[in-house]
C-alpha positions as CSV (number, residue, x, y, z in Angstrom):
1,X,-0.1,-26.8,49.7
2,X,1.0,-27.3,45.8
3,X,2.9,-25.7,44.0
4,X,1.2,-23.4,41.5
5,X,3.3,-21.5,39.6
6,X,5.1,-22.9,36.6
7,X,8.3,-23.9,36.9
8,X,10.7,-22.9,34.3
9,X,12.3,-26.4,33.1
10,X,9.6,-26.3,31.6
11,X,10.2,-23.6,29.3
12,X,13.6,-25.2,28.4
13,X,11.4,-28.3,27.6
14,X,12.7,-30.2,30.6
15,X,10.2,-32.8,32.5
16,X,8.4,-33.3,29.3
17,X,8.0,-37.0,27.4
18,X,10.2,-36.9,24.8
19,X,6.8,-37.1,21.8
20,X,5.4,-33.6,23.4
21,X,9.1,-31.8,23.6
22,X,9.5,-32.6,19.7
23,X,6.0,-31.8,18.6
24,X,6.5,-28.3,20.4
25,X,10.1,-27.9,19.3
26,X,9.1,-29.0,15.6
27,X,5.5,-26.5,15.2
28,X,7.9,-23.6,17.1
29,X,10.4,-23.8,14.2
30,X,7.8,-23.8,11.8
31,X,5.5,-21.4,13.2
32,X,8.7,-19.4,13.4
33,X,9.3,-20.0,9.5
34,X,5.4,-18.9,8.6
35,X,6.4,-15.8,10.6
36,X,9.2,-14.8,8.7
37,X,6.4,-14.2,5.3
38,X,2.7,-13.9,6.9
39,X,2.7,-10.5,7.9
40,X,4.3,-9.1,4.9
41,X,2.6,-11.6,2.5
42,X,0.5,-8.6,1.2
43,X,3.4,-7.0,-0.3
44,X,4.7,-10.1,-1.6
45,X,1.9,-10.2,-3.7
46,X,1.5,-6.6,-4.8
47,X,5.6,-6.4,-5.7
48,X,5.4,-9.8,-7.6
49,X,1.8,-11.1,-8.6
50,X,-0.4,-9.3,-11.8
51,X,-3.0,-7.0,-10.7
52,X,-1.9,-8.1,-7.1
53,X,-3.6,-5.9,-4.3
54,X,-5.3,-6.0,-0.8
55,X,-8.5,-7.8,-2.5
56,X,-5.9,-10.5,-3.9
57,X,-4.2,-10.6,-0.7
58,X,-7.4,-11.1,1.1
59,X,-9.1,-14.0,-1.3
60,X,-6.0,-16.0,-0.8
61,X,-6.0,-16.0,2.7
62,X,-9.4,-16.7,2.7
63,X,-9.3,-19.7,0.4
64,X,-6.5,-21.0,2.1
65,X,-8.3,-20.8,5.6
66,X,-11.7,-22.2,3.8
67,X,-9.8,-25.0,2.2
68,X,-8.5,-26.2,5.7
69,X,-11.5,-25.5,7.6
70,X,-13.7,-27.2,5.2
71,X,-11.6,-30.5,4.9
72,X,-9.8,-31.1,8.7
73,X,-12.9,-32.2,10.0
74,X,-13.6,-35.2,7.6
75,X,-10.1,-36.2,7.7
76,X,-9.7,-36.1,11.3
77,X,-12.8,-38.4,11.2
78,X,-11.2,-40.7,9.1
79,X,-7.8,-40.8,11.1
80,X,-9.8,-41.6,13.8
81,X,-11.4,-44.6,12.7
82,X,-8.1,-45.6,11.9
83,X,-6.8,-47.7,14.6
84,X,-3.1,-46.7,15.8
85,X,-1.1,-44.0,15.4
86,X,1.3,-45.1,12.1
87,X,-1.5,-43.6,10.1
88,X,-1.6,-40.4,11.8
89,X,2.3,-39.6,11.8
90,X,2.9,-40.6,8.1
91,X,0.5,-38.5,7.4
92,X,1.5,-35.4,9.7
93,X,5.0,-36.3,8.6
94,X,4.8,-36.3,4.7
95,X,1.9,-33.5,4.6
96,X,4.8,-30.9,6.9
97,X,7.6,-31.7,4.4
98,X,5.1,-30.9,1.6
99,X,3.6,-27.8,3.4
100,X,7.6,-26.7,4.0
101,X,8.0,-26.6,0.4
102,X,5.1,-25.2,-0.9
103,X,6.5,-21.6,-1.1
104,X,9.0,-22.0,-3.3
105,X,5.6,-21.9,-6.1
106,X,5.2,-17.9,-5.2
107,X,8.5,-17.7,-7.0
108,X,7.3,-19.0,-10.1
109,X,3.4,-17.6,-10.1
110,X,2.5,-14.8,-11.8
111,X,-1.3,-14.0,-11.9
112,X,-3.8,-14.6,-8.8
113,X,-5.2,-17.7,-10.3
114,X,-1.9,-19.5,-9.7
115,X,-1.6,-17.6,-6.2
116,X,-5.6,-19.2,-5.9
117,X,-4.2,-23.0,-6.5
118,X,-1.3,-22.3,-4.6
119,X,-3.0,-21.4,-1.4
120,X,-5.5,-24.0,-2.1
121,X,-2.9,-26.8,-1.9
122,X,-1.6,-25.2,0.9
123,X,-5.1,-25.5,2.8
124,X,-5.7,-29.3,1.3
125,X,-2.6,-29.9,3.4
126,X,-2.7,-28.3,6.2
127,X,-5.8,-29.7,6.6
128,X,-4.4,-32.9,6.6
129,X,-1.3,-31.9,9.2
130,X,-3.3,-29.7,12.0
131,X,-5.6,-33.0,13.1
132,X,-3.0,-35.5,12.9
133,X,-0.7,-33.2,14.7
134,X,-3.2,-32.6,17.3
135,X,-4.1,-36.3,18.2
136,X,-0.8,-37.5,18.6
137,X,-0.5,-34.6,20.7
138,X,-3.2,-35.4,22.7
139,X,-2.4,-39.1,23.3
140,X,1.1,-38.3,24.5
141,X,0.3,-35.0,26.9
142,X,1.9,-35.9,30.4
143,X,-1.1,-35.9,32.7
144,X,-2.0,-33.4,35.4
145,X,0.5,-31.2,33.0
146,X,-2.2,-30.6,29.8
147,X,-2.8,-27.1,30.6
148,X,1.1,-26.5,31.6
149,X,2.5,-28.4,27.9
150,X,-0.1,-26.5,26.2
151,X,1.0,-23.1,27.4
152,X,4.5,-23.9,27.2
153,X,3.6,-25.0,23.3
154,X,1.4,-21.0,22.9
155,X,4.5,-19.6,24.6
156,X,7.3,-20.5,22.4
157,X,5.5,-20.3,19.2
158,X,3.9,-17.0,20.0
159,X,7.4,-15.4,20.6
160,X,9.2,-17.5,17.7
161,X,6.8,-15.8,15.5
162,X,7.0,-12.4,16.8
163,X,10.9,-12.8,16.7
164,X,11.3,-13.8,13.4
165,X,8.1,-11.6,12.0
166,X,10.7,-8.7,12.4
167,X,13.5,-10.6,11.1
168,X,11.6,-11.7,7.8
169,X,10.5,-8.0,7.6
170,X,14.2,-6.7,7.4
171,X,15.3,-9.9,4.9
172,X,12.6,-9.1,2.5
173,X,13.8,-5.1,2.7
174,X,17.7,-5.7,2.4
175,X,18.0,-9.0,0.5
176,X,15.0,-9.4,-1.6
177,X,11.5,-11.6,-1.8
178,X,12.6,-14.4,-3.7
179,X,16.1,-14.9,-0.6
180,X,13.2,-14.6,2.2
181,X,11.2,-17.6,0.8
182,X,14.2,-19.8,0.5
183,X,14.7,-19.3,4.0
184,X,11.2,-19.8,4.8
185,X,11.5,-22.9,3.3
186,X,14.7,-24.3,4.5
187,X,14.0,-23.6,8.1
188,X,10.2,-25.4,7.6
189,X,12.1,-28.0,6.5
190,X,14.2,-28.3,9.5
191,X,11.1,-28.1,11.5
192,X,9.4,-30.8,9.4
193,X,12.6,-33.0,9.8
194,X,12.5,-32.9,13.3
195,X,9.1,-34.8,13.4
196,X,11.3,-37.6,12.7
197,X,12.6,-39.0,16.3
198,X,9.0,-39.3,17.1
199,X,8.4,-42.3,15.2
200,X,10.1,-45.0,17.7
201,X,7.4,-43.6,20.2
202,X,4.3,-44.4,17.8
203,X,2.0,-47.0,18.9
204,X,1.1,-49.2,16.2
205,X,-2.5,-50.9,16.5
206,X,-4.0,-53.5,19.0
């Protein structure tokens, strides 16, 4: 009889194609980042945005999450018709390196209308990364493994962002706002630059 259990090389990211282990170690550094802000983004914007409050809070989330909804769907039509995958990592690559710097604007907005654009361009470009992302995912998942990678990938962002959720907490409390966004930033960025190896494995057209 098979095996059925998972083994646990897999958690360490062993006996995966070298594409899948990157794309899981990239999102789980910057899931981790996003974790260090998102659950005290509220306060953020009370301590340092005019008139900022749970209504504030609330309409930027939701035009962030409307944005991305909205526009992932058209755009992961058009990567689709788009034969090859060159098209899909430039754009997952450049679009990550623009979403990683993105929040160094909340140290330079002031009213919610500037928080509005902000999280706005945020959704225009996430909406861009997430279907990209997924379809180069998709193409590359070891077979018989899908629902193993994909656990794996739940796994080790889930915890990255509960870890670091409680770190960004404590940042924010003992060295300031404006210190806990750099470092949101610079470890996106180290997530967004390790999308980089992938790009021997992309398949061009045929």
């Amino acid at each position: 009889m098979a095996k059925r259990s998972t083994k646990l090389a897999h958690y360490f990211l062993k006996d995966i194609n070298p594409v899948i282990r990157l794309l899981i170690i990239s999102d789980t550094v910057i899931i981790g980042a996003a974790g260090l802000l998102g659950p005290i983004f509220a306060l953020f914007i009370e301590d340092f945005v005019q008139g900022g409050n749970a209504a504030v809070a609330g309409l930027a989330a939701g035009i962030y999450l409307f944005t991305k909804s909205i526009l992932q769907i058209p755009i992961a039509h058009f990567i689709d018709r788009v034969r090859g995958e060159k098209d899909d990592f430039w754009l997952m690559f450049i679009c990550t390196i623009l979403i990683a710097v993105i929040p160094l604007l909340y140290l330079v907005i002031h009213t919610p209308l500037q928080l509005y654009i902000v999280q706005f361009i945020l959704g225009l470009f996430t909406a861009f990364t997430f279907p990209t992302y997924m379809a180069i995912f998709t193409r590359h998942i070891d077979k018989e493994k899908e629902g193993t990678e994909w656990g794996v990938y739940f796994t080790l962002t889930d915890l990255t962002s509960a870890a670091l959720a409680a770190v960004g907490g404590f940042l924010a409390t003992t060295q300031g706002f404006p210190t806990l966004i750099i470092a949101v930033v610079a470890v996106s960025l180290i997530g967004s630059l390790m999308l980089w190896p992938i790009k021997p494995y992309i398949k061009a057209a045929t």
